[in-house]
C-alpha positions in Angstrom: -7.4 -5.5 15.3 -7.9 -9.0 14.0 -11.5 -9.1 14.2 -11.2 -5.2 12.3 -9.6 -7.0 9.6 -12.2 -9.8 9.4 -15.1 -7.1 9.6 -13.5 -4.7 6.3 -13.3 -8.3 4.3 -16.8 -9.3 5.1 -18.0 -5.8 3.8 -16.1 -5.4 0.6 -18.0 -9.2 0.2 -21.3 -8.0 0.8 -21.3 -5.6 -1.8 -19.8 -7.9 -4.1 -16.0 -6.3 -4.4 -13.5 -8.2 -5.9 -10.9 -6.2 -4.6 -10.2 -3.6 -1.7 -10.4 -0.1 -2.2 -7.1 1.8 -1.1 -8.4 3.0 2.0 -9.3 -0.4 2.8 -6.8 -2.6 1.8 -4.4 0.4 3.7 -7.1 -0.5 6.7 -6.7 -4.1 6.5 -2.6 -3.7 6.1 -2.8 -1.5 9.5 -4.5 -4.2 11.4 -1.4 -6.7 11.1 1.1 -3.8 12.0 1.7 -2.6 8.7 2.9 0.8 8.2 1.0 3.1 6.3 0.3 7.2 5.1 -1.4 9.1 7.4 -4.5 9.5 5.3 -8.1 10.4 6.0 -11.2 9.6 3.4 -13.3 12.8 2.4 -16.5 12.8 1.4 -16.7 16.3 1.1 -14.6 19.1 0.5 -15.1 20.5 3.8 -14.0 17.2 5.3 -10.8 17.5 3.1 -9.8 20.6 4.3 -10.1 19.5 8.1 -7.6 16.3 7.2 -5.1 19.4 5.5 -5.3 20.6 9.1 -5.0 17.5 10.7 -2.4 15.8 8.6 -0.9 19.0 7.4 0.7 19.8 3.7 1.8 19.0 1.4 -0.6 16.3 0.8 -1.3 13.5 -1.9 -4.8 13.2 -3.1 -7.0 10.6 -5.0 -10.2 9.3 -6.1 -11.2 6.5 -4.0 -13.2 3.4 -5.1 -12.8 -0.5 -5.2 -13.2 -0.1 -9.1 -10.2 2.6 -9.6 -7.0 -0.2 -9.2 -4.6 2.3 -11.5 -5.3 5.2 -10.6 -1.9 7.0 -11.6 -2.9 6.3 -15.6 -6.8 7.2 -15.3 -5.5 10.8 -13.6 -7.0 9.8 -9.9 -4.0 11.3 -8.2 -2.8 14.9 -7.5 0.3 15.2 -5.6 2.2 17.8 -3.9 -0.7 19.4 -3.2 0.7 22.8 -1.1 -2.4 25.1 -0.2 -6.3 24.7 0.8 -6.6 26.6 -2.9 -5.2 23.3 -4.5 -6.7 21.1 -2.1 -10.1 22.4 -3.3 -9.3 22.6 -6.8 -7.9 18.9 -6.7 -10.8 17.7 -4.6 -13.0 18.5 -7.3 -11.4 17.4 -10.2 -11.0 14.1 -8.2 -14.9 13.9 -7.3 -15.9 14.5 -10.4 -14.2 11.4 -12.2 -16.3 8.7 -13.9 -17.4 6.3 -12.5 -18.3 8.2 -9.2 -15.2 7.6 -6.3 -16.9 6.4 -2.9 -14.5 9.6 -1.4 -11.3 11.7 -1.9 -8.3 10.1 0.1 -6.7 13.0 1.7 -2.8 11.2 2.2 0.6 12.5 3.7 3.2 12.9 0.6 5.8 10.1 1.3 9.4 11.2 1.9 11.9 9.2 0.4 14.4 8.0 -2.4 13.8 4.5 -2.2 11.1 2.3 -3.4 10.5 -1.4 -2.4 7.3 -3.3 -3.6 5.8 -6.3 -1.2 3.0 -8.9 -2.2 1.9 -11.9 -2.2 -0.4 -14.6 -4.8 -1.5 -17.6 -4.6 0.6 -20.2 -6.8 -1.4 -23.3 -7.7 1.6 -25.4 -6.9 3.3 -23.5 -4.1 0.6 -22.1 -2.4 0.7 -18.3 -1.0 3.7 -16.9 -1.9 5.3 -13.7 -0.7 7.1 -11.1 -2.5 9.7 -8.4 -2.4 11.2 -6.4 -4.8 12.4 -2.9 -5.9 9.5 -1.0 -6.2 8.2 2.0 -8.1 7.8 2.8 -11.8 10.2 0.6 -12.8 9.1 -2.9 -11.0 7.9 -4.2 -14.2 10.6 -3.2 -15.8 13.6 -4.1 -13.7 11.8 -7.3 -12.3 14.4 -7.8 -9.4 12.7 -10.1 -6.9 12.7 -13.0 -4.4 10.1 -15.0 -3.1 8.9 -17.3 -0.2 6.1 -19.4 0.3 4.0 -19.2 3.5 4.9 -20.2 5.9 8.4 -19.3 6.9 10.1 -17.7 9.3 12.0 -14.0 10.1 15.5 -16.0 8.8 13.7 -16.6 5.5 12.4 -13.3 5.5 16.0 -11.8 5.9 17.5 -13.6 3.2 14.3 -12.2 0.7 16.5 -8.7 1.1 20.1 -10.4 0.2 18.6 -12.3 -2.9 17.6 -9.1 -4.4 20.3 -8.1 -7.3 20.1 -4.4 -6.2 20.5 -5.3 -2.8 22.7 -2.0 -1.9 19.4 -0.4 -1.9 18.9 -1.5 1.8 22.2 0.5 2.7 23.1 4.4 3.9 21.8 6.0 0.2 22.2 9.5 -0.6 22.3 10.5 3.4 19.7 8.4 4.4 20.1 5.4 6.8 20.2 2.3 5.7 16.8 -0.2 6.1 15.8 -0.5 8.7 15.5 -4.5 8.2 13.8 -6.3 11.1 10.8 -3.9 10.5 10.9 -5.0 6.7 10.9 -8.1 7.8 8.4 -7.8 10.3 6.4 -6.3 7.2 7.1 -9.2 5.1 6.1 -11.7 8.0 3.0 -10.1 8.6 1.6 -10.0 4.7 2.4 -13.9 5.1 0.2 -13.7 7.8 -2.5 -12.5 6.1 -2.3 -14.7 3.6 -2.7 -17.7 6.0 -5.2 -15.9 8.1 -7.6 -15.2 5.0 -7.7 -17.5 2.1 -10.3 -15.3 0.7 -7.3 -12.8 -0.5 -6.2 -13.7 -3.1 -3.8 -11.0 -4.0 -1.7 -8.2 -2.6 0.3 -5.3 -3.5 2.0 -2.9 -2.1 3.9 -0.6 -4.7 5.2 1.4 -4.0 7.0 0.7 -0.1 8.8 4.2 0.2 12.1 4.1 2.5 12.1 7.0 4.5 15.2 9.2 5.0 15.3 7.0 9.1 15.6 3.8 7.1 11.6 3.2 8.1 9.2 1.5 5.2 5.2 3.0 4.4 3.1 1.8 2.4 2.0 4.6 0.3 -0.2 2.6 -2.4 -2.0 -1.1 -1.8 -4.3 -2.9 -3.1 -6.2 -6.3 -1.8 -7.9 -8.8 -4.0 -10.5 -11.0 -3.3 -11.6 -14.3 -4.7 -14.0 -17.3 -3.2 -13.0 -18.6 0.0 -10.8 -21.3 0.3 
């Protein structure tokens, strides 16, 4: 899966991406164990409607292309998408944006209350950093996060989760279990591996990291950026 990883990089490079579209970035998350939506790219609409049948409703779907980074404020995403009538109604709406998506990613709809967000930068004095924080809408705007510089180990990684000031989060919420917390971990271990195993990312986000009702964490949304080898 390693060599997977090194082989989606080294295309998004040769045609000069500076970031990771999220299909790819989602790609390059899976091949260090990273949860993510079960999602198929469609490049037609009759493609779309076999992923409805393979992944079944209701489905998320959005415009896919390196170039689209928000795609929730240019209109690229349709959620809650319940029928092959509004799969092929949002399908083309979604085709037809401007600029020209390289597909339409035909995604599982998340299920779960709780939103965590997971990155990681490069700090010019610290090196790559890795983050975790509540996630969401309201990251920006509730800024509650810890961080760890690469390396460090699962103990570090554990105490990221207690740092947080809405730490409760991570317990039973609303009938769901609580986090599942060595998987988080293992998640936040894993985008620290990346960052050591690539210099060439630069940047990562996840946001947002929906908590399922078992306590299990997906990425539903990523996004990889790329800068000059290091």
């Amino acid at each position: 899966m390693k060599n997977r990883a090194e082989k989606i990089i080294r295309g998004a490079r040769e045609r000069a991406q500076k970031n990771l579209s999220e299909y790819e970035s989602k790609q390059l998350l899976a091949c260090y164990g990273i949860p993510v939506t079960a999602e198929i790219l469609a490049a037609t609409p009759q493609e779309a409607l076999a992923a409805s049948e393979t992944i079944g409703f209701p489905l998320a779907m959005k415009a896919c292309a390196p170039q689209l980074m928000h795609k929730t404020e240019s209109g690229a995403v349709v959620l809650n998408v319940g029928t092959k009538t509004e799969l092929r109604q949002a399908y083309s709406h979604l085709a037809g944006m401007e600029p020209a998506p390289d597909g339409v990613l035909v995604q599982a709809m998340a299920a779960g209350r709780r939103e965590l967000v997971v990155g990681m930068n490069r700090d010019a004095q610290f090196g790559p950093c890795v983050m975790l924080g509540l996630g969401g809408v309201f990251t920006e705007l509730l800024n509650d996060t810890a961080f760890r510089a690469v390396p460090f180990d699962r103990v570090e990684a554990l105490d990221m989760t207690a740092e947080l000031r809405g730490s409760k989060i991570f317990g039973e919420f609303r009938g769901e279990s609580r986090v599942n917390l060595e998987k988080l971990t293992d998640i936040l271990l894993a985008i620290g591996e990346i960052a050591g195993s690539h210099p060439e990312v630069t940047e990562i986000d996840i946001n947002p990291l929906v908590v399922n009702q078992d306590g299990l964490c997906v990425a539903v949304d990523a996004l990889v950026v790329l800068g000059s080898a290091v």
